[in-house]
N, CA, C and O atoms as a printed pandas DataFrame, in Angstrom:
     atom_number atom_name residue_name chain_id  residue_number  x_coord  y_coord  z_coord
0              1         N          UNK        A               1    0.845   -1.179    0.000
1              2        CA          UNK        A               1    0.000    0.000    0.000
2              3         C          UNK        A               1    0.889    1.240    0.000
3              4         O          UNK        A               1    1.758    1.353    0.865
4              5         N          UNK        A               2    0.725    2.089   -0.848
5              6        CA          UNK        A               2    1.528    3.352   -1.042
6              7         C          UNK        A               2    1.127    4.454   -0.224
7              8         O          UNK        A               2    0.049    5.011   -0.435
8              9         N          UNK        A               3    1.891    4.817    0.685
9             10        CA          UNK        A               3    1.286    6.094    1.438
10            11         C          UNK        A               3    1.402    7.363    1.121
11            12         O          UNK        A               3    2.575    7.737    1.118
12            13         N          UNK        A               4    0.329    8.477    0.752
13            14        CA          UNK        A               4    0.234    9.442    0.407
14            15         C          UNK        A               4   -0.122   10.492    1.280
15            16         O          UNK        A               4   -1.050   10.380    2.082
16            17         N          UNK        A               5    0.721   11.728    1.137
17            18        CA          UNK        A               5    0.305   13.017    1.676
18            19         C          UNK        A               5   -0.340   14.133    1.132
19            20         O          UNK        A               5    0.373   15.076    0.790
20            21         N          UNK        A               6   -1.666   14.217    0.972
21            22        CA          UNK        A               6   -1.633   15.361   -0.114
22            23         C          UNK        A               6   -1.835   16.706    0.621
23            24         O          UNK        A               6   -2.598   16.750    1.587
24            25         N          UNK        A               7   -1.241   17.691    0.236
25            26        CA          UNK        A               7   -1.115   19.164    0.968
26            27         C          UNK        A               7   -1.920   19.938    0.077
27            28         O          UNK        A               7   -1.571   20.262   -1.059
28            29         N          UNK        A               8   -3.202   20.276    0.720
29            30        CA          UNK        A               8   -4.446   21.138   -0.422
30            31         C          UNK        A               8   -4.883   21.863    0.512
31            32         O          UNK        A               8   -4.935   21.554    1.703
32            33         N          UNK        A               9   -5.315   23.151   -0.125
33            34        CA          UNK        A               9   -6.211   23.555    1.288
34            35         C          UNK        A               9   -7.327   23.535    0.687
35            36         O          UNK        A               9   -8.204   23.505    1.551
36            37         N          UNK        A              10   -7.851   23.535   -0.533
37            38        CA          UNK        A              10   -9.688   23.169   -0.865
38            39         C          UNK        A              10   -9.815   21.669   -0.644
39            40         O          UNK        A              10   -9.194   20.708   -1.099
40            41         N          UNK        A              11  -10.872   21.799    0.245
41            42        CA          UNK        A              11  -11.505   20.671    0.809
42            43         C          UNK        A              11  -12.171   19.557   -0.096
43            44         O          UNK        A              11  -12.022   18.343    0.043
44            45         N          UNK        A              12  -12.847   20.133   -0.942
45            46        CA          UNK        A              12  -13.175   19.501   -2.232
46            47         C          UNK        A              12  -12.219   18.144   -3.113
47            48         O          UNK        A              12  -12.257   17.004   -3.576
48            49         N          UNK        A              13  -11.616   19.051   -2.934
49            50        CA          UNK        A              13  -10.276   18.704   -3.735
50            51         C          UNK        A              13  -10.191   17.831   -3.064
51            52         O          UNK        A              13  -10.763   16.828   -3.492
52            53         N          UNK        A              14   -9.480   17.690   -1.706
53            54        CA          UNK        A              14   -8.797   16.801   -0.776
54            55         C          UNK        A              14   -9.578   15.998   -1.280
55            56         O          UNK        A              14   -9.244   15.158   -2.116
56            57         N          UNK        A              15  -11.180   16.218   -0.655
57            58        CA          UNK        A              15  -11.921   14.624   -0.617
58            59         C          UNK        A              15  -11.626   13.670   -1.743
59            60         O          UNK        A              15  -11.235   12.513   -1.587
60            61         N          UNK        A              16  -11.924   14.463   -3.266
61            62        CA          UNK        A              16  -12.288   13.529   -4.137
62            63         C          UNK        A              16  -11.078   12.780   -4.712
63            64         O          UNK        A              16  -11.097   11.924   -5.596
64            65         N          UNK        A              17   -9.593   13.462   -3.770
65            66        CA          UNK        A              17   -8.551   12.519   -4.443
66            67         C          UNK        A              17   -8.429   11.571   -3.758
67            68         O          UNK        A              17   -8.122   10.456   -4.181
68            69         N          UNK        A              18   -8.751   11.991   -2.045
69            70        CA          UNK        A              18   -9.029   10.913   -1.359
70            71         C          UNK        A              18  -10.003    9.470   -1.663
71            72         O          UNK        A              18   -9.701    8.284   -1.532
72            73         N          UNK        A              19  -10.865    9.908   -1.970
73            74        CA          UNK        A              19  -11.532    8.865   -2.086
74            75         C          UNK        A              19  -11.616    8.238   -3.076
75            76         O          UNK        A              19  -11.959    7.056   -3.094
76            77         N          UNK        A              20  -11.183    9.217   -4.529
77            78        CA          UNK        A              20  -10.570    7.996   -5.522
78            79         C          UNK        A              20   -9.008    7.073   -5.436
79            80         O          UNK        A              20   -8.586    6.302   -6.298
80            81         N          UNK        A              21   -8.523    7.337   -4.472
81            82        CA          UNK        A              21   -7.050    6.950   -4.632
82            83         C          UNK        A              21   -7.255    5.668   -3.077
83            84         O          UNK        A              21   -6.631    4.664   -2.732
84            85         N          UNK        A              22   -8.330    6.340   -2.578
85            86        CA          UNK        A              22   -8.685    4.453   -1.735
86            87         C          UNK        A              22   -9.832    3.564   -2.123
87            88         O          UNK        A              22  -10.163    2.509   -1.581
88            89         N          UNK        A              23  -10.385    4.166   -3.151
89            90        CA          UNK        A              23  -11.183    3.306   -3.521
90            91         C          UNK        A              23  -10.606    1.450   -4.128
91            92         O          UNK        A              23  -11.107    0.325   -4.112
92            93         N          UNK        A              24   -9.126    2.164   -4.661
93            94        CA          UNK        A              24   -8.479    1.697   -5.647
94            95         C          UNK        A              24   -7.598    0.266   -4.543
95            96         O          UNK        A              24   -6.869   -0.627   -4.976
96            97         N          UNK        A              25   -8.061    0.540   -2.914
97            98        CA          UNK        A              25   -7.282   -0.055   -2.250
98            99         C          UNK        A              25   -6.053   -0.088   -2.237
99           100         O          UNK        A              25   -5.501   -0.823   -1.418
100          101         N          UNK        A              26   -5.323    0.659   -3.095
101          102        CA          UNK        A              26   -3.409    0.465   -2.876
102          103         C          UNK        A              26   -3.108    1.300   -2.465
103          104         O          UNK        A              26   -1.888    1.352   -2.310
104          105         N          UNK        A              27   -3.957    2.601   -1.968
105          106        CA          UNK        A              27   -3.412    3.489   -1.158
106          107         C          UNK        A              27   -3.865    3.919    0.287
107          108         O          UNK        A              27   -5.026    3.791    0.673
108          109         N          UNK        A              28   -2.938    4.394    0.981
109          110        CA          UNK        A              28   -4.015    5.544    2.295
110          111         C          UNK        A              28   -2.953    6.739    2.094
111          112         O          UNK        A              28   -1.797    6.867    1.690
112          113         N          UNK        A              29   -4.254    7.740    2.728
113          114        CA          UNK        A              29   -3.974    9.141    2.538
114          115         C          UNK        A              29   -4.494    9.691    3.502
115          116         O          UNK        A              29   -5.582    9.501    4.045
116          117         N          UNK        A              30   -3.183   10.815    3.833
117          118        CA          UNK        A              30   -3.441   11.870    4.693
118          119         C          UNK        A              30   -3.370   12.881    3.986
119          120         O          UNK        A              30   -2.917   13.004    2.848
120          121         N          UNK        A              31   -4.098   14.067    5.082
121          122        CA          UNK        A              31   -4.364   15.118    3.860
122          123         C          UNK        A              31   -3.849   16.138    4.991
123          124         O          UNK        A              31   -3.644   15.696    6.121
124          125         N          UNK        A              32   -3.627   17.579    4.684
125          126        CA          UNK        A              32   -3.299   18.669    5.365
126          127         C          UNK        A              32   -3.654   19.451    4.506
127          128         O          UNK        A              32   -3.810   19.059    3.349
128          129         N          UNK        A              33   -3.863   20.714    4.860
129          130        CA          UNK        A              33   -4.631   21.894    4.453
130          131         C          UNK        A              33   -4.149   23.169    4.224
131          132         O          UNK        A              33   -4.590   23.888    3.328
132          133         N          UNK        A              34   -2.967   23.597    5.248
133          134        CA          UNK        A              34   -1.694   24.192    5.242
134          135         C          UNK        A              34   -0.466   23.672    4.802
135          136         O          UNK        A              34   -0.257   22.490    4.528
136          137         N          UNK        A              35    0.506   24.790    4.734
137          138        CA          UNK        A              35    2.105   24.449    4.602
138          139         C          UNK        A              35    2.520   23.535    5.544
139          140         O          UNK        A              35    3.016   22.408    5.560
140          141         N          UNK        A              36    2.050   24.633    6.559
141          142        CA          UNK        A              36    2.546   24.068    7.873
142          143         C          UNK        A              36    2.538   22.656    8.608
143          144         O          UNK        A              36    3.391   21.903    9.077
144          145         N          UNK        A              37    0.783   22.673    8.440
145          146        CA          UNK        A              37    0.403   21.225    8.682
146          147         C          UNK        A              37    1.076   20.201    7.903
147          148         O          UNK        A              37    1.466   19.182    8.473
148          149         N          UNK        A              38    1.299   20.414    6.314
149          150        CA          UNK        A              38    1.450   19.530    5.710
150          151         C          UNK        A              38    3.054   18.935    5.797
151          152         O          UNK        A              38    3.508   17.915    5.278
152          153         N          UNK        A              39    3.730   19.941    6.633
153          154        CA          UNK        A              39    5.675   19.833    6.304
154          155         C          UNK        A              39    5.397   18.945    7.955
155          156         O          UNK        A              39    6.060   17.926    8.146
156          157         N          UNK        A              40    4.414   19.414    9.044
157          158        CA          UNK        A              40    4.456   18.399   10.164
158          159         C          UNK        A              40    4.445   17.028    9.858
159          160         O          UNK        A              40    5.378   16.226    9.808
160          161         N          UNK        A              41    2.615   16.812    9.558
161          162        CA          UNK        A              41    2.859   15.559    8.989
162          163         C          UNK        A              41    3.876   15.295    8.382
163          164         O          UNK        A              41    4.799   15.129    9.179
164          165         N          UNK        A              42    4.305   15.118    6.908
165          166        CA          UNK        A              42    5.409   14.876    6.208
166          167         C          UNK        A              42    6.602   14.406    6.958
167          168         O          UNK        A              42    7.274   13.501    6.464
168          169         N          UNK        A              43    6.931   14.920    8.086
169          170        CA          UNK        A              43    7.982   14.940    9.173
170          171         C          UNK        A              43    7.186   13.698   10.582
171          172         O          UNK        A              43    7.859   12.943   11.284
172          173         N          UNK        A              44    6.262   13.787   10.612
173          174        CA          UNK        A              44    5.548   12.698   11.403
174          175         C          UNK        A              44    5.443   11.620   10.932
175          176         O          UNK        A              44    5.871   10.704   11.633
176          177         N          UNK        A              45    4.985   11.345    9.896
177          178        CA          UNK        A              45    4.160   10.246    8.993
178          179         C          UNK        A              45    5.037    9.471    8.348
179          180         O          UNK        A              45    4.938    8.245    8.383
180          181         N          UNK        A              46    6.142   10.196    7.584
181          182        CA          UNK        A              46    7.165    9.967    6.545
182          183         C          UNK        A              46    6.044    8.949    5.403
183          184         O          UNK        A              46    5.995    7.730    5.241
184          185         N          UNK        A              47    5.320    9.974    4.825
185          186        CA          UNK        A              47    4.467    9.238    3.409
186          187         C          UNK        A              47    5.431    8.636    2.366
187          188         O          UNK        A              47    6.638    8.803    2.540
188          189         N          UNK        A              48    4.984    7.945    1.288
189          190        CA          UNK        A              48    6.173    7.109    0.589
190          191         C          UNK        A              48    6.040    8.576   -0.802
191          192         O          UNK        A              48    7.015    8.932   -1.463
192          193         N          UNK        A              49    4.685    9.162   -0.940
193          194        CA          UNK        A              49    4.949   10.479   -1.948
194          195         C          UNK        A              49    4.395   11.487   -1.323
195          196         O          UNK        A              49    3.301   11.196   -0.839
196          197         N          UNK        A              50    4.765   12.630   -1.143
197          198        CA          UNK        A              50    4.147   13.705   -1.448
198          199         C          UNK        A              50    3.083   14.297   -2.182
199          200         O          UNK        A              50    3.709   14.892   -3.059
200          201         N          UNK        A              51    1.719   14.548   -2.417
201          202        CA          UNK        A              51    0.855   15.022   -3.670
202          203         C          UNK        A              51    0.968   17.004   -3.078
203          204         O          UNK        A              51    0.243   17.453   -2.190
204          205         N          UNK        A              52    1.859   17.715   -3.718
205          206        CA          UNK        A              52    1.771   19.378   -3.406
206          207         C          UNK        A              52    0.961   20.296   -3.992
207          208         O          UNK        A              52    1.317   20.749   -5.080
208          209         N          UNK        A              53   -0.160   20.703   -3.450
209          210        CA          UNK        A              53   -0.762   21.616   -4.675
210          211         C          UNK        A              53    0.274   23.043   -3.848
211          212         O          UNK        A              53    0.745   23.149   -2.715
212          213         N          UNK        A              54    0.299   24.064   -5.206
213          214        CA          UNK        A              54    1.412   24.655   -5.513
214          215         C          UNK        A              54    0.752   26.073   -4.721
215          216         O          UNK        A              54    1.637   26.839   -4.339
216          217         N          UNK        A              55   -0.218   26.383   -4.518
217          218        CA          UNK        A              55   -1.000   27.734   -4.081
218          219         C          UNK        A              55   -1.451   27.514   -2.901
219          220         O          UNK        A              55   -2.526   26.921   -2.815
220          221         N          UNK        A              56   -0.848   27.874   -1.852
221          222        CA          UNK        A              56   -1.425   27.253   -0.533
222          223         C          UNK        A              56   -1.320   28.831    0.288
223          224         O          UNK        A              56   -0.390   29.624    0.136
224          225         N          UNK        A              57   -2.797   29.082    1.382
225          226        CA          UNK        A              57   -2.568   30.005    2.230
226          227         C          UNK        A              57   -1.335   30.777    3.143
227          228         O          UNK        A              57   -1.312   31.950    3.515
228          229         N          UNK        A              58   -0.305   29.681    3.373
229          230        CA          UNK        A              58    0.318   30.209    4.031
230          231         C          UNK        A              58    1.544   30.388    3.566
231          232         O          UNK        A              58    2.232   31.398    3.712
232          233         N          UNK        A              59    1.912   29.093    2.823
233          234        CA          UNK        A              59    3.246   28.502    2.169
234          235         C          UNK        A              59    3.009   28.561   -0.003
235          236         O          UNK        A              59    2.104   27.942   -0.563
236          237         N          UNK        A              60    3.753   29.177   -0.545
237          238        CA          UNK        A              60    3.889   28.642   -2.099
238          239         C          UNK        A              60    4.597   26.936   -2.095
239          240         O          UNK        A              60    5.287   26.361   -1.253
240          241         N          UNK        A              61    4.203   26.613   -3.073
241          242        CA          UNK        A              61    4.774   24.986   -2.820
242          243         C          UNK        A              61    6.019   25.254   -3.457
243          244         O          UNK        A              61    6.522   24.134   -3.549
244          245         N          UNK        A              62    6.941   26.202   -4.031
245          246        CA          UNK        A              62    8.173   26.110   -3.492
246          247         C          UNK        A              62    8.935   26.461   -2.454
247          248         O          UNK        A              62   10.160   26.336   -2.459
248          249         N          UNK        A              63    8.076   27.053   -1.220
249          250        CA          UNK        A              63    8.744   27.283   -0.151
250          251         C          UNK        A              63    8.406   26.118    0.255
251          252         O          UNK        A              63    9.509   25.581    0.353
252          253         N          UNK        A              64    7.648   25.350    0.560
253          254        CA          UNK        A              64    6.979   24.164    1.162
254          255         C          UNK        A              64    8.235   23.076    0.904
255          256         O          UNK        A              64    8.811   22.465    1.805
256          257         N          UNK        A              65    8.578   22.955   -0.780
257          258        CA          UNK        A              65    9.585   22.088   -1.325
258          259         C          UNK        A              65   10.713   21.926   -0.542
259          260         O          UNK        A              65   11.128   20.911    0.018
260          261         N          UNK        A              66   11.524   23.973   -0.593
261          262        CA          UNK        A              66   12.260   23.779   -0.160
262          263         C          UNK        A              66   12.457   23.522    1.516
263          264         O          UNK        A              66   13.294   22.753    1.988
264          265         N          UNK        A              67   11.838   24.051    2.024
265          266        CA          UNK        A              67   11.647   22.934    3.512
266          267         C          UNK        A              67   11.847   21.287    3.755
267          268         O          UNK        A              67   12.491   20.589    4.539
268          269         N          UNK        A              68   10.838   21.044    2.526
269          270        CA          UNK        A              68   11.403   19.402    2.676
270          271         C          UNK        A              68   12.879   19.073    2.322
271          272         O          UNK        A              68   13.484   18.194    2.936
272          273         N          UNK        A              69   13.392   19.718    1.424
273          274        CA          UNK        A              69   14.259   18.947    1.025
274          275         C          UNK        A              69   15.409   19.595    2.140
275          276         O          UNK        A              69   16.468   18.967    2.173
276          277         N          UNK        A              70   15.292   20.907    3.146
277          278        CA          UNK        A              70   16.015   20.801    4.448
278          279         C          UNK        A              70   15.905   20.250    5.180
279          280         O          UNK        A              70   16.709   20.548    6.064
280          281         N          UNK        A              71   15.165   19.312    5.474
281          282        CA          UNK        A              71   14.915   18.445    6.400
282          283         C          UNK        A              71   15.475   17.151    6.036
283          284         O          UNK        A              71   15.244   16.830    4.870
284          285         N          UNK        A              72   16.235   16.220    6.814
285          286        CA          UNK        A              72   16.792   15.220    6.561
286          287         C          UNK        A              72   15.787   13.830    6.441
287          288         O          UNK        A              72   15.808   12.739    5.871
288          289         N          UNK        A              73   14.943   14.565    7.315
289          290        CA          UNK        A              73   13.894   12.942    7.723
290          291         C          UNK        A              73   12.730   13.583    6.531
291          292         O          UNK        A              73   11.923   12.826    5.992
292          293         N          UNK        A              74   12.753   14.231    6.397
293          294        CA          UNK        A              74   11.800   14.594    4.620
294          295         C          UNK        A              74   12.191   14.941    3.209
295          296         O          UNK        A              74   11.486   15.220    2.239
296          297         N          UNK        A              75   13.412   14.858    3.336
297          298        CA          UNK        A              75   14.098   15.222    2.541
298          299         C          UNK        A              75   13.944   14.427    0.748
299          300         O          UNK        A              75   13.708   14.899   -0.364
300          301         N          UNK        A              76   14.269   12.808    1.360
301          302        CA          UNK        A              76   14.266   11.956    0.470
302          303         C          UNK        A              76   12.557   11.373    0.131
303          304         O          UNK        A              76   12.235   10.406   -0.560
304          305         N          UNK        A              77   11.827   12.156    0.742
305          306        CA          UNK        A              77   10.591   12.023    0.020
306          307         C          UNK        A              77    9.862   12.125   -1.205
307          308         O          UNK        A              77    8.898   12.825   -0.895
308          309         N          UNK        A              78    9.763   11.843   -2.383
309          310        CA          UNK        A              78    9.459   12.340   -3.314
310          311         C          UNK        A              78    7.650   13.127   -3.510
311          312         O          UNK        A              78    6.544   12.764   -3.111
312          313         N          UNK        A              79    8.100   14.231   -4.262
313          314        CA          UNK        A              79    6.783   15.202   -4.211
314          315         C          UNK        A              79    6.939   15.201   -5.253
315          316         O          UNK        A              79    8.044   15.017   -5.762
316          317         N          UNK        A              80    5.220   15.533   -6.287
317          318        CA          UNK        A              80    4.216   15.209   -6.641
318          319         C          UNK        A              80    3.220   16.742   -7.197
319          320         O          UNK        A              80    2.110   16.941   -6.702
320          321         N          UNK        A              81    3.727   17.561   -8.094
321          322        CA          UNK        A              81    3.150   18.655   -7.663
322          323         C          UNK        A              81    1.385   19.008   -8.287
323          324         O          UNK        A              81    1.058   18.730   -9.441
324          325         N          UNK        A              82    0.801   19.397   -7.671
325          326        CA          UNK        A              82   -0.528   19.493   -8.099
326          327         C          UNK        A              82   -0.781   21.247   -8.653
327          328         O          UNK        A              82   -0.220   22.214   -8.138
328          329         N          UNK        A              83   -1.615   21.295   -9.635
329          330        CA          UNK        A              83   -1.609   22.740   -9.916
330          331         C          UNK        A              83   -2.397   22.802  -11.013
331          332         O          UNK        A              83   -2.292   21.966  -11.910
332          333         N          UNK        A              84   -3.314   23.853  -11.055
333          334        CA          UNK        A              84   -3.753   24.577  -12.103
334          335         C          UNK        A              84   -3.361   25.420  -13.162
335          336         O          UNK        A              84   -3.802   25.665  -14.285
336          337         N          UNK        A              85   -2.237   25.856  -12.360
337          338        CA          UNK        A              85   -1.604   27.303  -12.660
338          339         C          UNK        A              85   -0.266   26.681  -13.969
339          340         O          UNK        A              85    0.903   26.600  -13.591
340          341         N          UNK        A              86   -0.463   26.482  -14.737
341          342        CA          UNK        A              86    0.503   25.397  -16.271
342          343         C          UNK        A              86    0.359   27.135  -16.754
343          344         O          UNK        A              86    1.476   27.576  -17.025
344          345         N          UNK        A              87   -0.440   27.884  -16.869
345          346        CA          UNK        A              87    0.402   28.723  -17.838
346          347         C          UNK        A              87    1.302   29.549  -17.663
347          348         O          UNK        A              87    1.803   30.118  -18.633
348          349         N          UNK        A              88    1.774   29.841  -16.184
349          350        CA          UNK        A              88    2.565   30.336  -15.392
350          351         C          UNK        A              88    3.450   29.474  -15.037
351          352         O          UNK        A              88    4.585   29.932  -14.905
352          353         N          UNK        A              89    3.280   28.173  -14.801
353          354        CA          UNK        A              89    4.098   27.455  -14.258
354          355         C          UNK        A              89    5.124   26.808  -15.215
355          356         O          UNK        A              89    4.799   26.405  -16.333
356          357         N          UNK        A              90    6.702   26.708  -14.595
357          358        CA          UNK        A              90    7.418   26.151  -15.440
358          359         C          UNK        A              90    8.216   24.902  -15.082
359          360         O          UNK        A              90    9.374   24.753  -14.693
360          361         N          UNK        A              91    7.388   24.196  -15.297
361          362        CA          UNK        A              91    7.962   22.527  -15.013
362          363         C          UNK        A              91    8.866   22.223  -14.923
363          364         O          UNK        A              91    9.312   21.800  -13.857
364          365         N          UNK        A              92    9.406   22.289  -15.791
365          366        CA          UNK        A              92   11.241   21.848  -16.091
366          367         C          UNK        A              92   11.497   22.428  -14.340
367          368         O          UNK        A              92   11.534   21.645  -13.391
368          369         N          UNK        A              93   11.641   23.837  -14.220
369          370        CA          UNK        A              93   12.052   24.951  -12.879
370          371         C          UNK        A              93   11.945   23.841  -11.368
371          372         O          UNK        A              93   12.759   23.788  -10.446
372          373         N          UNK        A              94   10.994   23.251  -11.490
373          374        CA          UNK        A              94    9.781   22.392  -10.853
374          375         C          UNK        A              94   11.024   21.370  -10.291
375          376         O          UNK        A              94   11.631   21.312   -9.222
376          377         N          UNK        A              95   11.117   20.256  -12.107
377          378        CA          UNK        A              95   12.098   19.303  -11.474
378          379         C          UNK        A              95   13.410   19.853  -10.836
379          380         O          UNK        A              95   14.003   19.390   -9.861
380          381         N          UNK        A              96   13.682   20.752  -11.460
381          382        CA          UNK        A              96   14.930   20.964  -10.721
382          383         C          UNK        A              96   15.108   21.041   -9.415
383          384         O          UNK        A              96   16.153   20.838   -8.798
384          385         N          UNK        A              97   13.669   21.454   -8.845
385          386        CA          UNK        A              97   13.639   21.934   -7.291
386          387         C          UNK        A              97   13.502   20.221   -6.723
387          388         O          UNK        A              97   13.227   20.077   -5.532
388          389         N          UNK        A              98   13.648   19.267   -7.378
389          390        CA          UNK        A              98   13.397   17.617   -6.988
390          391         C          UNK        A              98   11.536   17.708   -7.040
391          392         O          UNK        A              98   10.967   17.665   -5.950
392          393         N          UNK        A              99   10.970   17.787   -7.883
393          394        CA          UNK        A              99    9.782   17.401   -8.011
394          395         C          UNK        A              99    9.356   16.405   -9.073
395          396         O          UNK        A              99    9.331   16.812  -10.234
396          397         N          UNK        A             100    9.063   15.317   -8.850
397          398        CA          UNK        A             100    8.975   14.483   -9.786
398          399         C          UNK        A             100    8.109   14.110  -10.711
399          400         O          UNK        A             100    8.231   13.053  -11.331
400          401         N          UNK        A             101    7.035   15.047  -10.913
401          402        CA          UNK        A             101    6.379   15.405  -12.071
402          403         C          UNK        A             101    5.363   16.875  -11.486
403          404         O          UNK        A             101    5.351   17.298  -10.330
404          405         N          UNK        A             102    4.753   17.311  -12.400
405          406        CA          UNK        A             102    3.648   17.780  -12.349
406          407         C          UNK        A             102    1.892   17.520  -12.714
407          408         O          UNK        A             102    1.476   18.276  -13.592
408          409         N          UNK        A             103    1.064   16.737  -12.247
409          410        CA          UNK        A             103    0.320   16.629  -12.757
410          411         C          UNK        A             103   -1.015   17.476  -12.463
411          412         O          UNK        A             103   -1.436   17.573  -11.310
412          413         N          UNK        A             104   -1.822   18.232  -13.815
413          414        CA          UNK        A             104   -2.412   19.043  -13.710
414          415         C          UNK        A             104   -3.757   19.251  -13.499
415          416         O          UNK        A             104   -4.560   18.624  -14.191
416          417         N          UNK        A             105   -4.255   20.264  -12.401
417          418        CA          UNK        A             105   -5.711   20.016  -12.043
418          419         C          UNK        A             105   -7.176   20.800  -13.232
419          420         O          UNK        A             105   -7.129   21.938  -13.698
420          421         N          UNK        A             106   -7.877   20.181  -13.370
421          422        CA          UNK        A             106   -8.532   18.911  -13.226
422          423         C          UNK        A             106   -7.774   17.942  -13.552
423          424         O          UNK        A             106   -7.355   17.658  -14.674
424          425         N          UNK        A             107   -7.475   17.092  -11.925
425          426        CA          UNK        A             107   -7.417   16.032  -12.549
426          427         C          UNK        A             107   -8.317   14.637  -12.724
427          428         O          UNK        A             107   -9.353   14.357  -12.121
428          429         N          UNK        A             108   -7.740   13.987  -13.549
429          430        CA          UNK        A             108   -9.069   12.427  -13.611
430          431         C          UNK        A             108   -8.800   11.977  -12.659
431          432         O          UNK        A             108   -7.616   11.716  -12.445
432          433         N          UNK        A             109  -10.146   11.605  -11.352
433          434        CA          UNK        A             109   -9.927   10.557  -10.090
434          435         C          UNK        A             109   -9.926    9.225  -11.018
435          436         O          UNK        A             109   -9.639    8.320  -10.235
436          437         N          UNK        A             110  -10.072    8.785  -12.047
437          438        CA          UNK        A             110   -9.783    7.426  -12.164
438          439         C          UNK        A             110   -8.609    7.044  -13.290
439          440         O          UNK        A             110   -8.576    6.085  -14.060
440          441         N          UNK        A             111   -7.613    8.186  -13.103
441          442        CA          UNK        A             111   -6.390    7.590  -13.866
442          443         C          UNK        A             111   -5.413    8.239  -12.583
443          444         O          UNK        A             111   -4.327    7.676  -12.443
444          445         N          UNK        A             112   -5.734    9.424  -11.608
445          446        CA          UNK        A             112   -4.657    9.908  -10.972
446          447         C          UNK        A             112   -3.905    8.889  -10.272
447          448         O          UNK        A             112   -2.676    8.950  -10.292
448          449         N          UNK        A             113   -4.570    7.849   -9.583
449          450        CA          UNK        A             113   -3.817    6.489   -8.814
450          451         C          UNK        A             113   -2.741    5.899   -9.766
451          452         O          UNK        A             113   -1.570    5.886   -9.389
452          453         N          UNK        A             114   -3.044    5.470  -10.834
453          454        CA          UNK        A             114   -1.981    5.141  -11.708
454          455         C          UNK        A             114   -1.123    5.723  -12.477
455          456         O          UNK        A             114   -0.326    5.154  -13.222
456          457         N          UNK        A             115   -1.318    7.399  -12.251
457          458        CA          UNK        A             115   -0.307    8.302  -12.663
458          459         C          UNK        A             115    0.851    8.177  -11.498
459          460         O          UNK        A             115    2.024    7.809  -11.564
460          461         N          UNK        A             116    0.067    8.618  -10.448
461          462        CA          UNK        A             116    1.057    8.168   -9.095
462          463         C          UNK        A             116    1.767    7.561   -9.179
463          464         O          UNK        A             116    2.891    7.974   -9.465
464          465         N          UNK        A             117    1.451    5.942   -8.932
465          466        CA          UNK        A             117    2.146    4.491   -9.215
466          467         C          UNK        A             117    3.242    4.957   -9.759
467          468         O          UNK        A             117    4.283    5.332   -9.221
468          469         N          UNK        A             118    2.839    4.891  -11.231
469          470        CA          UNK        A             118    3.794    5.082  -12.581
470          471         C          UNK        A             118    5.142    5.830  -11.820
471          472         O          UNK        A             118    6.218    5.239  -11.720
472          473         N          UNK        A             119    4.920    7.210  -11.304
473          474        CA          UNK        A             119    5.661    8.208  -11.047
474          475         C          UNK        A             119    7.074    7.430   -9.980
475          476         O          UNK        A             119    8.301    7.382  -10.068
476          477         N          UNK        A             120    5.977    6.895   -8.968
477          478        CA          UNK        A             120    6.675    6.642   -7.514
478          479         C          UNK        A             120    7.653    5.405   -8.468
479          480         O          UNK        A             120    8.860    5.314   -8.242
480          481         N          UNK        A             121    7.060    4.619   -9.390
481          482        CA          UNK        A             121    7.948    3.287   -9.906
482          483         C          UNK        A             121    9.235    3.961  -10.393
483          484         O          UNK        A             121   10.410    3.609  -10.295
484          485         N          UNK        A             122    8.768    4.836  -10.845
485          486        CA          UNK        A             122    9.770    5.257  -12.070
486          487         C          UNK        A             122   11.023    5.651  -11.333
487          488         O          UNK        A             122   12.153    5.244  -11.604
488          489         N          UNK        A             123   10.599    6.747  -10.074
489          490        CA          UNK        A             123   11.289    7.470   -9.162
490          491         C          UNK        A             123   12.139    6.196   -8.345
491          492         O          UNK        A             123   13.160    6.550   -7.756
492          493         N          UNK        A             124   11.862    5.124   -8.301
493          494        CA          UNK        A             124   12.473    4.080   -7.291
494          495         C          UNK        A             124   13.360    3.363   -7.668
495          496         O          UNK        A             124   14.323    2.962   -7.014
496          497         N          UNK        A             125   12.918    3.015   -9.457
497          498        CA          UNK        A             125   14.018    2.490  -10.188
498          499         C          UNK        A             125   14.909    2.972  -10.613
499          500         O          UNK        A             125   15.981    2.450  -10.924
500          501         N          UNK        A             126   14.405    4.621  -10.723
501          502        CA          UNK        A             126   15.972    5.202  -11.094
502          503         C          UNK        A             126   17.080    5.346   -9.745
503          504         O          UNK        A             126   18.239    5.721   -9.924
504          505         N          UNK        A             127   16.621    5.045   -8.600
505          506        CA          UNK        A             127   16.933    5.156   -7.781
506          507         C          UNK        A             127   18.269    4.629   -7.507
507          508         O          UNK        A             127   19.323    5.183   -7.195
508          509         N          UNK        A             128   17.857    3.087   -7.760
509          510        CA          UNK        A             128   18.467    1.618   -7.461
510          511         C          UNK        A             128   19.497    1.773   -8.955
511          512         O          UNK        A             128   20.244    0.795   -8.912
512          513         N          UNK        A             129   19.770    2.478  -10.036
513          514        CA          UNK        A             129   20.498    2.179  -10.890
514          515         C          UNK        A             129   21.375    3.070  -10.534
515          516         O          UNK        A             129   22.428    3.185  -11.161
């Protein structure tokens, strides 16, 4: 079972990734609503990905990023970035900050679980080479 963190603050949102991404049984998910909350958990929980949406009340999800990746016990987490904002946003910028994809909102609850997967596989095998 893959453990997920997703950091959103629309509630909406949270739910319906939540509940498509356990419907699917291979995952559980915690959710946080803030920066703040979400870099605790992250640091509590140690999830196996990160899901970041990029516009958050307190924190931008590159301040959020770079927090994790100061942190030693969050560091090697891989994040996941969530966002609307593609015409502003510049991906490539993204990976560089260690983000291992971007995938964009709307997204499909019944392909996002296996975008995940895909991501976290990909991220694990390049790992090990």
């Amino acid at each position: 079972m893959l453990h997920v963190l997703h950091i959103e603050d629309q509630p909406g949102i949270r739910t319906i990734l939540r509940l498509a991404l356990q419907a699917t049984g291979q995952f559980k998910v915690d959710g946080a609503a803030t920066g703040a909350e979400g870099l605790t958990l992250a640091h509590d929980v140690k999830p196996d990905v990160i899901l970041l949406d990029y516009t958050l009340p307190d924190l931008s999800g590159d301040q959020i990023l770079e927090k994790l990746r100061a942190n030693e016990v969050t560091a090697p987490i891989p994040v996941i970035m969530l966002t609307a904002l593609t015409d502003h946003f510049d991906v490539q910028r993204r990976r560089s900050l260690g983000v291992l994809d971007v995938i964009v909102k709307p997204f499909s609850p019944r392909a996002i679980g296996g975008q995940i997967r895909d991501l976290v596989a990909a991220h694990k095998a390049a790992a090990t080479t």
